[in-house]
C-alpha positions in Angstrom: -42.1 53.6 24.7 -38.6 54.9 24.3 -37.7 58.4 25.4 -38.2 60.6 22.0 -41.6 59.1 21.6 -42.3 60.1 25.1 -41.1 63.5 25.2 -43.0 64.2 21.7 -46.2 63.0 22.6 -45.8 65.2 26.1 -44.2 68.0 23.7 -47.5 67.7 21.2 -50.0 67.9 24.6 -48.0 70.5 25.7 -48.7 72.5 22.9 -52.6 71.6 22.7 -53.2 72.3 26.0 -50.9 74.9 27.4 -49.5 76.7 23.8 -49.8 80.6 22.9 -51.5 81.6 19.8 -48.8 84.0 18.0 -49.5 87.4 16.7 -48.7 88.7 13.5 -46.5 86.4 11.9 -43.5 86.3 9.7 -43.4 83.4 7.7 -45.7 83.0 5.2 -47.2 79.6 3.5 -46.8 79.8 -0.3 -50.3 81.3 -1.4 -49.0 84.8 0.8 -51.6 83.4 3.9 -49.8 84.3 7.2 -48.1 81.7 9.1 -49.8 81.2 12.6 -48.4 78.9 15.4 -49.6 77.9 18.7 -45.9 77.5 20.7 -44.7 76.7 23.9 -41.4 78.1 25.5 -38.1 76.8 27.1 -37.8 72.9 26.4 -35.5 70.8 27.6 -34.8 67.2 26.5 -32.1 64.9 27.7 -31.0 61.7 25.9 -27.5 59.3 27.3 -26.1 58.2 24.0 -24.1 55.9 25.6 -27.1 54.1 27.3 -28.6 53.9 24.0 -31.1 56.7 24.1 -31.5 57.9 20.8 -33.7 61.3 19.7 -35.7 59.2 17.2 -39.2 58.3 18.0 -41.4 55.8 16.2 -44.3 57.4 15.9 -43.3 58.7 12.6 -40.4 58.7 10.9 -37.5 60.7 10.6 -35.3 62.1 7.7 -32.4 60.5 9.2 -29.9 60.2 6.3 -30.9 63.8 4.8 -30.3 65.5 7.8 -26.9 64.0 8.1 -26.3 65.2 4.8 -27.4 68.6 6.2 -24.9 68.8 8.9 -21.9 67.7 6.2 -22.5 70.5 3.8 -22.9 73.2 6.9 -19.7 71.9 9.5 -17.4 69.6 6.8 -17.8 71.6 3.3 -18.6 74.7 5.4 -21.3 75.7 2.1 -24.1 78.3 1.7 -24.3 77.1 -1.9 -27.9 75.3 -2.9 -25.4 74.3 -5.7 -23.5 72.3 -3.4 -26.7 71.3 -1.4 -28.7 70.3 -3.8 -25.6 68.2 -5.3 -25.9 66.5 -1.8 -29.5 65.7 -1.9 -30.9 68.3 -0.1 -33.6 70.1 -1.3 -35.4 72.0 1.2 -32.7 75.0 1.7 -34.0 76.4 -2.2 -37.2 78.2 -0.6 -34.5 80.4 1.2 -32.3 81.5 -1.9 -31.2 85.2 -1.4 -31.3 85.7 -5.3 -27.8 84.7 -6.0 -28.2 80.5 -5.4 -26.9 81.2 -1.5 -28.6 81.4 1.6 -26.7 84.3 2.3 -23.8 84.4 5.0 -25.5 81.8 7.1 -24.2 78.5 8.6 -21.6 77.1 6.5 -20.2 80.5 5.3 -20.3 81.8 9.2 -18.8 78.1 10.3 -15.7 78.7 6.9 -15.4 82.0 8.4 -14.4 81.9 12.0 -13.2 78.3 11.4 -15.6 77.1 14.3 -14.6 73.3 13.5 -11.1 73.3 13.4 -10.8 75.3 16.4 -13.9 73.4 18.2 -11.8 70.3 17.7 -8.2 72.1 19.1 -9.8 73.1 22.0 -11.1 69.8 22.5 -8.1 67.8 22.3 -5.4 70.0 23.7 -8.1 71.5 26.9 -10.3 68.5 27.1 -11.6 69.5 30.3 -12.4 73.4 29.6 -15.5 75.1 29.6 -15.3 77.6 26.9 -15.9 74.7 23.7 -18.9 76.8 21.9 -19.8 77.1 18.6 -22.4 79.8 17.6 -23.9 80.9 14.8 -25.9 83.4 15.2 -23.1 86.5 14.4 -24.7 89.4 13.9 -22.4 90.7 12.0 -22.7 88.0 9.2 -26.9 88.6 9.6 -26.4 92.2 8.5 -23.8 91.8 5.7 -26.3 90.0 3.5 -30.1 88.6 3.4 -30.9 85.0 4.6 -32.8 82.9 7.5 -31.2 83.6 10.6 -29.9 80.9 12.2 -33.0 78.5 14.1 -30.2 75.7 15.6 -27.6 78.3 16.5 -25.4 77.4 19.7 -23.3 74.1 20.5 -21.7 73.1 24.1 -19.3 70.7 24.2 -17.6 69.4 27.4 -15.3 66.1 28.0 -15.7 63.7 31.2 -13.4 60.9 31.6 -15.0 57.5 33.4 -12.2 55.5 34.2 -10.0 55.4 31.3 -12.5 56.7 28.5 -13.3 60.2 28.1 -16.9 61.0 27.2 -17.8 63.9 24.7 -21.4 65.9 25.6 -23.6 68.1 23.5 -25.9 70.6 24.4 -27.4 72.0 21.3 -29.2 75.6 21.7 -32.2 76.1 19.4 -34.5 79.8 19.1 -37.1 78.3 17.2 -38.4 75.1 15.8 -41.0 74.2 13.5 -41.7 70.9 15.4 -43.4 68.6 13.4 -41.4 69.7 10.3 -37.8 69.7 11.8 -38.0 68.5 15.2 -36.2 65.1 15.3 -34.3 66.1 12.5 -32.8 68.5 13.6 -31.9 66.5 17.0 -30.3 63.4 15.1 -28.0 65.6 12.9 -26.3 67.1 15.9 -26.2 63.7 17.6 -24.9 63.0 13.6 -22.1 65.8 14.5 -21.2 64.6 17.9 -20.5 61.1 16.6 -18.0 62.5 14.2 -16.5 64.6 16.8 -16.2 62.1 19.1 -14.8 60.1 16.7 -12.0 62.1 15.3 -10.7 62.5 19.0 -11.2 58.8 19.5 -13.8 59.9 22.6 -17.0 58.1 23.7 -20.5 59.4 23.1 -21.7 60.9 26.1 -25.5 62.8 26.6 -27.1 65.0 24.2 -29.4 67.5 25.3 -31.5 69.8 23.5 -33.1 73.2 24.3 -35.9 75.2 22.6 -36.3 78.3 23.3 -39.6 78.8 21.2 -41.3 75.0 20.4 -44.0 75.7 18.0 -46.5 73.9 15.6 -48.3 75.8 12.7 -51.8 76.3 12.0 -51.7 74.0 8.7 -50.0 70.9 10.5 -53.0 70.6 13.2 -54.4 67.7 11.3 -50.8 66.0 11.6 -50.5 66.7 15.3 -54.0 64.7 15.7 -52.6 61.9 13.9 -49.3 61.4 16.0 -51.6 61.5 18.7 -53.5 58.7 17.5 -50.6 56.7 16.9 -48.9 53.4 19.1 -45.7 54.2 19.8 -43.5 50.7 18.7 -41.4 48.8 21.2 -37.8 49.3 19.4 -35.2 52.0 20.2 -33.7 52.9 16.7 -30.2 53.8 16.4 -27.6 55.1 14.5 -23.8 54.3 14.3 -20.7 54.6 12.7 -19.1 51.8 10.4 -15.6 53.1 11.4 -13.7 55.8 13.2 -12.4 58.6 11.2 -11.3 61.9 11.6 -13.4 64.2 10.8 -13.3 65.6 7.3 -13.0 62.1 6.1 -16.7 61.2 7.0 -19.1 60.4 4.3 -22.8 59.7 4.7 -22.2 56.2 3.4 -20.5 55.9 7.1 -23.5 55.8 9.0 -25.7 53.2 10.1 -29.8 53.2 10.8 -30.9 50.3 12.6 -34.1 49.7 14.1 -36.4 51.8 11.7 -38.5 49.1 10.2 -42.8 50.0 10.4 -41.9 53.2 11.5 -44.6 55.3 9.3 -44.4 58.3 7.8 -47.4 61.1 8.5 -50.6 60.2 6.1 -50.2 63.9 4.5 -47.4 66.3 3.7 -46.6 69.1 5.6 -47.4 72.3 4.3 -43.9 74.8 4.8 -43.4 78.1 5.9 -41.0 80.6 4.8 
């Protein structure tokens, strides 16, 4: 069993056996009912990318290449436009469309507007070894000026080690809230997605990824998917993902990345009912 399916089923358990019914809810499913989740707090996982560990479990599968695609349109064309997204082949941003095609001054527009990238990958380079490489999200500022989703995946931590000769590039990604069976491992491959790019453009190694959630939560429609996963045998293979070439970082495309070791990974028997 590699380490994602591991710390899902434990997550999913978790959850079952120790999770906190919510109390009036924001999200809504699309008939107006109320959104309820069972959640558990403060979660921590740990993966060495350059041992091999990979966030992708084989219990089900993961929308690997999407999310990537996710991650370009938010850090490399620095978009709020579902224009733009939907151009890219991402679809599932439109339920959150302030009115005027955008999804408000969010993500991209926040990342264009403090220029968190270009300075992220300064600081990196020139100050390798300081402790002050952030990028956050969550401006409050930018939350106020219009409507929109505020930020679930909101805070990135970078720091350098050097091994010998090679420096190493870690990520610490800081998440409030995650719908876990919808976005869980999506979510974790797109920033190990971002990293590799990173990492790339400063001709670094890939060091750990580590992931915390602050709210870990599964909704009252997705039950019947939960007791599925649980059902399932995880497979023996570690999928991965890599890059075909180094670039830098705007040059990155998402015909640059790799998927190996995917094959009988199954997807979940029903669709997943989403919340807004």
């Amino acid at each position: 069993m590699n380490k994602a399916d591991k710390y899902y089923l434990e997550n999913l358990n978790l959850v079952l056996t120790e999770g906190c019914l919510d109390e009036n809810p924001r999200p809504r499913y699309k008939d107006g009912t109320p959104a309820y989740t069972k959640f558990i707090t403060q979660v921590f996982e740990t993966y060495d990318i350059s041992k091999g560990e990979f966030p992708i479990p084989t219990i089900r599968n993961t929308a690997i290449k999407t999310g990537i695609k996710e991650i370009l349109w938010i850090y490399q064309k620095q978009s709020n436009s579902l224009k733009d997204a939907r151009g890219m082949g991402i679809n599932w941003w439109d339920e959150w469309n302030i009115g005027d095609d955008t999804i408000g001054q969010r993500y991209g527009a926040t990342v264009k507007r403090y220029n968190l990238i270009d300075n992220l990958l300064e600081q990196l380079k020139n100050n390798p070894f300081g402790r002050r490489h952030l990028m956050e999200l969550y401006q409050c500022g930018d939350m106020k000026e219009t409507k929109g989703l505020d930020p679930c995946a909101h805070l990135t931590e970078w720091s350098v080690r050097k091994i010998g000769v090679d420096y190493y590039l870690d990520l610490t990604l800081v998440q409030r809230s995650q719908d876990y069976l919808m976005a869980s491992h999506i979510n974790k491959i797109q920033y190990v997605a971002l990293q590799m790019m990173i990492a790339s453009h400063l001709e670094y190694k890939m060091g750990k990824f580590c992931h915390f959630i602050q709210n870990l939560h599964i909704y009252d429609r997705h039950f019947n998917g939960v007791k599925e996963l649980l059902s399932r045998k995880p497979l023996k293979q570690q999928p991965i993902i890599k890059l075909k070439e180094n670039k830098s970082f705007y040059e990155f495309t998402i015909d640059d990345f790799i998927v190996e070791g995917i094959v009988g990974i199954e997807k979940l028997s029903e669709p997943l009912e989403i919340a807004i």
